[in-house]
C-alpha positions in Angstrom: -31.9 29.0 -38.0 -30.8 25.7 -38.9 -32.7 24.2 -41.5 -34.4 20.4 -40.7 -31.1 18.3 -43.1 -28.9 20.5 -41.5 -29.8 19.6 -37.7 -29.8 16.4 -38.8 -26.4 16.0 -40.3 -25.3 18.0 -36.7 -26.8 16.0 -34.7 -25.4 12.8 -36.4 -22.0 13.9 -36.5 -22.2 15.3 -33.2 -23.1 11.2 -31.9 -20.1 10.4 -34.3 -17.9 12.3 -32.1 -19.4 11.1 -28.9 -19.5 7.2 -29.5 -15.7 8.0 -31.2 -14.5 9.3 -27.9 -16.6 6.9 -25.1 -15.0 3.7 -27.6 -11.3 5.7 -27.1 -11.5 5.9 -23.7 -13.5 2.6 -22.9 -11.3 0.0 -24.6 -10.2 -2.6 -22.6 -8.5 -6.3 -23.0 -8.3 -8.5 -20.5 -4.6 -9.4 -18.8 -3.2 -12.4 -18.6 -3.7 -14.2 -15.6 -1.9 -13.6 -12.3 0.9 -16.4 -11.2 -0.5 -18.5 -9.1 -0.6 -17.4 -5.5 1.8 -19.0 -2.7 0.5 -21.8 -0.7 1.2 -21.3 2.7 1.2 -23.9 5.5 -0.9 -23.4 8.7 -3.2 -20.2 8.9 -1.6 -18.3 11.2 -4.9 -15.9 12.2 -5.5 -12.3 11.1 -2.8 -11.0 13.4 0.1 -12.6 12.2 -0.9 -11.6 8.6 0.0 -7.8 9.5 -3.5 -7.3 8.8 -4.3 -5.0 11.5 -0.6 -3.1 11.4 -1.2 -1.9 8.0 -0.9 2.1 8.6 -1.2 3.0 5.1 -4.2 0.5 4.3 -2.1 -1.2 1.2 -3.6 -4.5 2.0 -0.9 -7.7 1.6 1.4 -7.2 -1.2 2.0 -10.7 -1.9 -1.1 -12.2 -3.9 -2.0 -14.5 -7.1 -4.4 -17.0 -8.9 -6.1 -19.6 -7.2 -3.1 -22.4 -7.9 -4.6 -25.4 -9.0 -5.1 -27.9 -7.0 -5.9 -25.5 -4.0 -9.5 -26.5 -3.0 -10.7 -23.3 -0.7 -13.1 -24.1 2.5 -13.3 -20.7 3.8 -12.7 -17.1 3.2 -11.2 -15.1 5.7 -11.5 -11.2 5.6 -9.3 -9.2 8.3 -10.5 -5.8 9.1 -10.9 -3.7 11.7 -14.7 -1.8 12.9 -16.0 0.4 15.0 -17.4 0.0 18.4 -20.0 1.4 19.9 -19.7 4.3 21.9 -17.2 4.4 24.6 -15.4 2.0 23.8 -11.7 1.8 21.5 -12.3 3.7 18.4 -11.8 0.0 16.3 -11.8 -3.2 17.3 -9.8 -5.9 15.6 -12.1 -8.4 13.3 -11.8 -11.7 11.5 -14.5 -12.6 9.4 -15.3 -16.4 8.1 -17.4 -17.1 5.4 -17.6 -21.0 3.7 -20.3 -20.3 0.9 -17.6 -19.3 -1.0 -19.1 -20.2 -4.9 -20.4 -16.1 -5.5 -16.4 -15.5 -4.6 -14.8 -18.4 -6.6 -16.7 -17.0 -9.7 -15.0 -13.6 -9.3 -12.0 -14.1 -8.6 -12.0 -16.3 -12.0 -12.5 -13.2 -14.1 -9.6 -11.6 -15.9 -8.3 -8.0 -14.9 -9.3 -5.6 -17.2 -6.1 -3.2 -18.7 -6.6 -0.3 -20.9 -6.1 0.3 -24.5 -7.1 4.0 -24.1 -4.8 6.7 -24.4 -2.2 7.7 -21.9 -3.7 11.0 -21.9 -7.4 9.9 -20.2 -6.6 9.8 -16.2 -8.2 7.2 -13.8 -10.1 9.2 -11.1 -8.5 10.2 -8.6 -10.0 7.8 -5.9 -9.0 5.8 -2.6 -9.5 2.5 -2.5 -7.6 -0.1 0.5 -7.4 -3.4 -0.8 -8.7 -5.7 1.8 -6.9 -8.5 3.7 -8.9 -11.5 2.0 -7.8 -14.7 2.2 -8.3 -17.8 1.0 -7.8 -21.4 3.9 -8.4 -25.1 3.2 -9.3 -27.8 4.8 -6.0 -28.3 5.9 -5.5 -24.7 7.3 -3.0 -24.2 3.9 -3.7 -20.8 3.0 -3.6 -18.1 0.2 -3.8 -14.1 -1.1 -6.1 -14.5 -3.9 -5.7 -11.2 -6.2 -8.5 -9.4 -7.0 -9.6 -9.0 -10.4 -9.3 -5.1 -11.1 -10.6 -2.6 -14.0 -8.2 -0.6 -15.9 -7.6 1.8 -13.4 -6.4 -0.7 -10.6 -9.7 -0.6 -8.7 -11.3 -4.3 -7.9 -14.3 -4.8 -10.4 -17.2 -3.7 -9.4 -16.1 -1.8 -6.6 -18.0 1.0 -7.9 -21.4 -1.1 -8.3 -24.0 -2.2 -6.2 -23.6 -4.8 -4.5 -19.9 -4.4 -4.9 -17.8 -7.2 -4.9 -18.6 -10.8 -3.6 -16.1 -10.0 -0.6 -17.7 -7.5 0.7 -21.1 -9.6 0.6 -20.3 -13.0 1.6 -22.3 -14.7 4.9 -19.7 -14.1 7.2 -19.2 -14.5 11.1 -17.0 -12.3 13.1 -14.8 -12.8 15.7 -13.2 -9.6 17.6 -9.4 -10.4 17.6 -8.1 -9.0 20.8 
């Protein structure tokens, strides 16, 4: 039997040993910021993005910081839903949303990379970036990029509520 000192000196190397490894494998830094994002003239609509051709459910390719000087009006979130029954499996859907602060705010914080170890693996995880976009008040448009944890996920994908896109006030139109 283990005497009282010695559980004691197990038990405090043993918490040692675990807050030694969670610090290993939970170091992170933030990255530098994104380039700036290209400005596009005239939103073209959901459609013309590719949104709703993306097989593979990459989500746009092309995407960067707010630039300054871009003053958003309204997000614009391109995905596709069920219907009910009977109908097409999806349906086509553009979703508008101009209280847009809760987003601003996120899309400000850094990405997160990792100082941990090649050795520790990400889990092994789908995640489809979403077609979110960003339109002024003169229909000039953006890709914002997502801020994302060391593993490439957007933050707080994995908390609830999630991430202020998925949670803005939006209203949907079906895209036919």
């Amino acid at each position: 039997m283990l005497t009282t000192t010695r559980r004691a000196v197990v038990l405090a190397v043993s918490l040692t040993m675990l807050a030694t490894v969670t610090a290993a494998c939970s170091r992170t830094v933030d990255a530098e910021p994104a380039e700036p994002a290209v400005v596009r003239a005239g939103w073209p609509g959901c459609r013309a993005t590719g949104a709703f051709d993306d097989e593979n459910h990459a989500g746009p390719t092309t995407t960067g910081s707010i630039p300054a000087g871009f003053r958003p009006t309204t997000a614009i979130l391109c995905t596709q839903s069920h219907q009910p029954e009977g109908k097409p499996k999806l349906m086509n859907v553009e979703r508008r949303a101009t209280e847009l602060q809760p987003l601003l705010d996120y899309l400000a914080r850094p990405s997160q990379i990792s100082t941990r170890p090649d050795t520790v693996a990400c889990p092994l995880v789908g995640w489809n970036r979403p077609w979110l976009f960003l339109v002024d008040d003169t229909k000039r448009w953006i890709t914002p990029q997502l801020p994302t944890d060391p593993c490439g996920f957007a933050l707080q994908l994995f908390e609830d509520p999630g991430p202020p896109y998925e949670n803005l006030d939006y209203t949907d139109r079906v895209i036919r």
